[in-house]
C-alpha positions as CSV (number, residue, x, y, z in Angstrom):
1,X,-74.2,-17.4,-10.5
2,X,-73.0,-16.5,-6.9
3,X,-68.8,-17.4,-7.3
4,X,-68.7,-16.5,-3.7
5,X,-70.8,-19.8,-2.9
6,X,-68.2,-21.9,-5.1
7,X,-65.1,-20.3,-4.5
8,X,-65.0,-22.5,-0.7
9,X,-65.8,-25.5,-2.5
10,X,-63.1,-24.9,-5.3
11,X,-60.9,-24.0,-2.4
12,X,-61.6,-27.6,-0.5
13,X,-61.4,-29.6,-3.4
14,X,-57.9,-27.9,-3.8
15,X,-56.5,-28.9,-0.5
16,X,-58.1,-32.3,-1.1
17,X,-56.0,-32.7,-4.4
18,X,-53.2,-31.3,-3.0
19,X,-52.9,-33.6,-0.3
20,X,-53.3,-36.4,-2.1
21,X,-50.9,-35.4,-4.5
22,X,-48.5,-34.9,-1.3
23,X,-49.3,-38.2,-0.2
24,X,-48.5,-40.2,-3.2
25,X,-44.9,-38.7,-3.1
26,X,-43.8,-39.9,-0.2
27,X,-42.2,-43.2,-0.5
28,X,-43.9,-46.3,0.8
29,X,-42.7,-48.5,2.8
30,X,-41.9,-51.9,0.8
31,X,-44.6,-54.4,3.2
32,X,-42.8,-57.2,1.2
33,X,-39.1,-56.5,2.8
34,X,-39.5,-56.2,6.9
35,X,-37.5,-53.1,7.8
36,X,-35.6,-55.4,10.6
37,X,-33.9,-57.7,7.9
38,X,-33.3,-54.8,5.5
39,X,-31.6,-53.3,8.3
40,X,-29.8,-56.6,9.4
41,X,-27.3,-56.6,6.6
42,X,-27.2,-53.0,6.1
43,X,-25.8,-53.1,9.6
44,X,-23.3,-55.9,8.7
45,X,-22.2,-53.7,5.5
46,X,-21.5,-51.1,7.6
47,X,-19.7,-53.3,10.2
48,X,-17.2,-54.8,7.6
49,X,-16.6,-51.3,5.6
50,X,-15.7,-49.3,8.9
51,X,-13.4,-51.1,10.7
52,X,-10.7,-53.5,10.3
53,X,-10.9,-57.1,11.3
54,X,-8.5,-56.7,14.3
55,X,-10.8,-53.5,15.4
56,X,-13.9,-55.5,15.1
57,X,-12.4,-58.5,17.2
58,X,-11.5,-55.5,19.9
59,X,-15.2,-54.2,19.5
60,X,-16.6,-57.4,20.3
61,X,-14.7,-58.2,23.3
62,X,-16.3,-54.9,24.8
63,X,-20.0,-55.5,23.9
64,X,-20.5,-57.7,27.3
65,X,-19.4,-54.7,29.0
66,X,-21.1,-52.3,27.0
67,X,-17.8,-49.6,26.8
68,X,-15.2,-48.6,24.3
69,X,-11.7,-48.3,25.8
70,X,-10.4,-44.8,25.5
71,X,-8.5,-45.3,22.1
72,X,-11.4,-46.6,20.3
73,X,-13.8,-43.8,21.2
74,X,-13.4,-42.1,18.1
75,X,-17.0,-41.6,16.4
76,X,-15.9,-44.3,13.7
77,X,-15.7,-47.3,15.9
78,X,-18.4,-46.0,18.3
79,X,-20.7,-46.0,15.3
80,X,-19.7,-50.0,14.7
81,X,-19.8,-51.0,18.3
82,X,-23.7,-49.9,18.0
83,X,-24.0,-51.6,14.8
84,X,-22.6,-54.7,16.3
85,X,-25.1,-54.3,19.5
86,X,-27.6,-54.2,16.9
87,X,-26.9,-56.8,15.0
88,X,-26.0,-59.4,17.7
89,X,-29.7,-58.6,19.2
90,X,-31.5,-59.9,16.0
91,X,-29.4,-63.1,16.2
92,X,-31.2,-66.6,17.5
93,X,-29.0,-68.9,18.7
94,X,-31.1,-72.2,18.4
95,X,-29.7,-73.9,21.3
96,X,-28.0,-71.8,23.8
97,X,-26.9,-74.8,26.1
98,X,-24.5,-76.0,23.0
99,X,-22.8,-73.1,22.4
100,X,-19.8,-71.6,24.7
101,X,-21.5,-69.0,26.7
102,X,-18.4,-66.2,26.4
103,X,-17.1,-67.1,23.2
104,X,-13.8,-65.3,22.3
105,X,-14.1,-62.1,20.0
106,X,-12.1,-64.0,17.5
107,X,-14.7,-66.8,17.4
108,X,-17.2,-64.1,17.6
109,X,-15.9,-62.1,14.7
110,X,-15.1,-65.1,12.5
111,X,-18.8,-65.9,12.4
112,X,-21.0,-62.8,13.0
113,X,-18.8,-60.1,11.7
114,X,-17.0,-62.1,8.5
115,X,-15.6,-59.7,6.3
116,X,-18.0,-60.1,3.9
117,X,-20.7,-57.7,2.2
118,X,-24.6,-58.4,1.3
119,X,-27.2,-58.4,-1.1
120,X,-30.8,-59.2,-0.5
121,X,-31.6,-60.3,-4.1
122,X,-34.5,-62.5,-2.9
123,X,-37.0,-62.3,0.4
124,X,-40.5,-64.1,0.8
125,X,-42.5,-63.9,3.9
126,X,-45.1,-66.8,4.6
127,X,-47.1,-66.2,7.9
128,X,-44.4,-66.1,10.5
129,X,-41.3,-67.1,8.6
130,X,-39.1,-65.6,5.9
131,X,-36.4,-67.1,3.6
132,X,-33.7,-64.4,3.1
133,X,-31.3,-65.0,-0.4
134,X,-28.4,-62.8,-0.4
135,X,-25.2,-62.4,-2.5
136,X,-22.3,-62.1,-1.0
137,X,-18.1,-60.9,-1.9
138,X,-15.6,-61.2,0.5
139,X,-14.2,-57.9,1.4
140,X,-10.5,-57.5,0.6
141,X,-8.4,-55.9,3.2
142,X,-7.3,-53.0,1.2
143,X,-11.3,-52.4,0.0
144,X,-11.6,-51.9,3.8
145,X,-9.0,-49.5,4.2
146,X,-10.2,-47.6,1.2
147,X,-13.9,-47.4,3.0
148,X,-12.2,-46.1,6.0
149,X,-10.4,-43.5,4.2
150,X,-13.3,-42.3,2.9
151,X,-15.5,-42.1,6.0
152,X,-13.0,-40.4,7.5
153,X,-12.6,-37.8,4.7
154,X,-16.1,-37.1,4.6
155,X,-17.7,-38.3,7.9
156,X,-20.3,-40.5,5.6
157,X,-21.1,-44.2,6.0
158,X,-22.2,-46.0,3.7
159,X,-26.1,-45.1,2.0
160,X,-28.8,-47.5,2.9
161,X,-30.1,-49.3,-0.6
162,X,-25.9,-48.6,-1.3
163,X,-24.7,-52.5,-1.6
164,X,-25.1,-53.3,-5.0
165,X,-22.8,-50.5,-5.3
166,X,-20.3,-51.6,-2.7
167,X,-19.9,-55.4,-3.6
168,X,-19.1,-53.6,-7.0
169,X,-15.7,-52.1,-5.4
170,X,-14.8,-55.9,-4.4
171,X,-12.3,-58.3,-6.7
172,X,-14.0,-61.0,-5.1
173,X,-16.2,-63.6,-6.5
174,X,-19.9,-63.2,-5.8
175,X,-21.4,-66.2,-4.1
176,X,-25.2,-66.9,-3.0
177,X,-26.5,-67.7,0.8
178,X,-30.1,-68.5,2.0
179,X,-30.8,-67.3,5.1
180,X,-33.9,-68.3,7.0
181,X,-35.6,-65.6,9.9
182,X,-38.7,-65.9,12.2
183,X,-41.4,-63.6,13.9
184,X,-40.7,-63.4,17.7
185,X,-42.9,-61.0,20.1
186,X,-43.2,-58.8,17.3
187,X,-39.5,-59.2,16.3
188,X,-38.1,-60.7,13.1
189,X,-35.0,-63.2,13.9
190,X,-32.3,-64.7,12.5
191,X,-31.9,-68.0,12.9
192,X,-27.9,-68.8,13.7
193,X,-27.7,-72.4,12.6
194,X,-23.9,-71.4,11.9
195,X,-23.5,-70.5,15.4
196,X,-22.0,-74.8,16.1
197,X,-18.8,-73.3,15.3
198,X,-18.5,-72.2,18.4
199,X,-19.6,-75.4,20.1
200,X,-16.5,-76.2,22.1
């Protein structure tokens, strides 16, 4: 027997296992959960547990102009403005002709930027369309302030996959929401039926 001749087979069949073996530990990503709506409230988390509800009614003010004044510029807040940009992009407001076209950053906060954390604990997709359960806890001021604190100890936000851990820092009840999204150009939407409260 010539182990010359098999050694490059052994040798290719390696590799072959080897990348395979590579290949199955990589995470996949879940098809189930679109990465959009995952991101959606991951966003919103991170909105509500780095910045105060007076901060985030400054921030919104400033998203038509797309610029921080010069005492908010600190790498905190910049990281929520963008999170807010975000998140108000993925929003579908069903008729735009009801609502008041500059809505005041109070009006804006109180409804896109509650301070309130989420859970997706349920998400089915049929064709175009997906139905979005989530819990929900209100997030105490002082849980906020402690979330600050500790960015701004150790520069880290909050962990994606990390809100089953945070809505277990609240003292708030947990309550349940069903949210309903839609595939537009290639982009999953929220629908923003609660958007009439800022019909004039």
């Amino acid at each position: 027997m010539h182990y010359s001749n098999i050694w490059p087979f052994g040798l290719i069949l390696g590799l072959v296992f080897l990348s395979a073996l590579s290949e199955a530990e990589q995470p996949r990503p879940d098809l189930s959960r679109p990465a959009e709506i995952v991101r959606f409230y991951e966003n919103c988390n991170t909105i509500c547990c780095l910045s105060t509800e007076e901060e985030r009614k400054r921030i919104a003010a400033c998203i038509a102009d797309d610029s921080l004044p010069p005492d908010m510029r600190c790498e905190r807040l910049r990281k929520v403005f963008s999170r807010m940009k975000q998140t108000i992009g993925c929003v579908h407001v069903q008729d735009a002709r009801m609502v008041y076209p500059t809505p005041s950053p109070s009006r804006l906060c109180a409804v896109l930027f509650r301070p309130k954390l989420f859970r997706i604990r349920g998400l089915s997709v049929s064709g175009g369309e997906a139905s979005v359960v989530v819990a929900t806890r209100s997030l105490e001021p002082e849980s906020t302030l402690r979330f600050i604190s500790e960015y701004e100890a150790t520069g880290l936000e909050p962990r994606p996959g990390a809100a089953g851990w945070m809505l277990g820092r609240t003292r708030s009840r947990e309550g349940r929401e069903t949210h309903q999204w839609f595939l537009s150009g290639g982009r999953w939407l929220k629908q923003a039926d609660h958007l009439v409260y800022l019909i004039r």
